[in-house]
N, C-alpha and C positions, 0 to 999 in steps of 0.2 A: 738540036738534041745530040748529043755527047755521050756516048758508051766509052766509061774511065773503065771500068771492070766487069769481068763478066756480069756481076749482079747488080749493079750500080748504073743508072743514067744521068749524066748532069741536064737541067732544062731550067733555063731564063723566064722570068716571069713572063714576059712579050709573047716569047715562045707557048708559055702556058695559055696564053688566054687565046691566041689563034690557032695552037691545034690539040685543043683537051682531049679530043675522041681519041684519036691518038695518044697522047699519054698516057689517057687514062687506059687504055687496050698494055701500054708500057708497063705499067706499075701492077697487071695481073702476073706480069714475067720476070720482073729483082722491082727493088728498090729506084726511087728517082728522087735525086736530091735538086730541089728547086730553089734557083739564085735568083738574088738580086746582087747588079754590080759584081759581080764574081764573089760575093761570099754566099755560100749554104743558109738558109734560111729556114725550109722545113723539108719531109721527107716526105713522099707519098708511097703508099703501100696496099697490096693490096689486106680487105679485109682479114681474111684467111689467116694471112701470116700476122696482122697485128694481133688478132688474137690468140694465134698462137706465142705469141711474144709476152702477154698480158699471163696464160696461162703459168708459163717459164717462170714468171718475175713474182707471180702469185707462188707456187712452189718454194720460189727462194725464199720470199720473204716469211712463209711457212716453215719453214727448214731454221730460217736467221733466228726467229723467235720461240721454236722448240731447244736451240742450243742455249740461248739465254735460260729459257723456264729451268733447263736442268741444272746451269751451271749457280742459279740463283739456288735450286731446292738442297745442291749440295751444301750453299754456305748458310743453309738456314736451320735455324732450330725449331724443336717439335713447337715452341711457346708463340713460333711467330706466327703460325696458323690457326684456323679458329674450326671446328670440326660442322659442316654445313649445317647438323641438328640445332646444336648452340646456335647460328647465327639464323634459325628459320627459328628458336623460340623467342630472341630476342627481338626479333622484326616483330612478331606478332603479339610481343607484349608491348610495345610502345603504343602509347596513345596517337591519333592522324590527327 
């Protein structure tokens, strides 16, 4: 096990499997990026922080798709929308 950065651990699969208690006590304090053959393969983290990362990326992607809706309502006219009453009488006048 390999401390590259303060928040960062490197650990070999080998490594993984003979001392997990250990990692896994690692991965409640930064990030650990777990090799095979010297390349990076997956990350372990603790829960806490992925969901905090999950929250982040839900935000943005919140954010990404509010600047679209606007930028779409600008270039659109009244005719392309349909007023919900109109589309709740037409729903309920179609035959199932």
């Amino acid at each position: 096990m390999i401390t590259v950065k303060e928040d960062t651990t490197l650990v070999g699969i080998s490594e993984l499997r003979t001392n997990i208690d250990k990692i896994l006590e690692e991965s409640k304090k930064h990030k650990v990026l777990i090799e095979r053959r010297n390349k990076p393969v997956a990350v372990l983290l603790a829960v806490e922080r992925y969901n905090e990362i999950e929250e982040i990326l839900d935000l943005l992607e919140d954010t990404a798709l509010g600047f679209l809706a606007k930028e779409r309502e600008s270039k659109s006219k009244p005719s392309d929308y349909l007023d919900i009453h109109v589309a709740e009488k037409k729903i309920k006048g179609k035959p199932r």
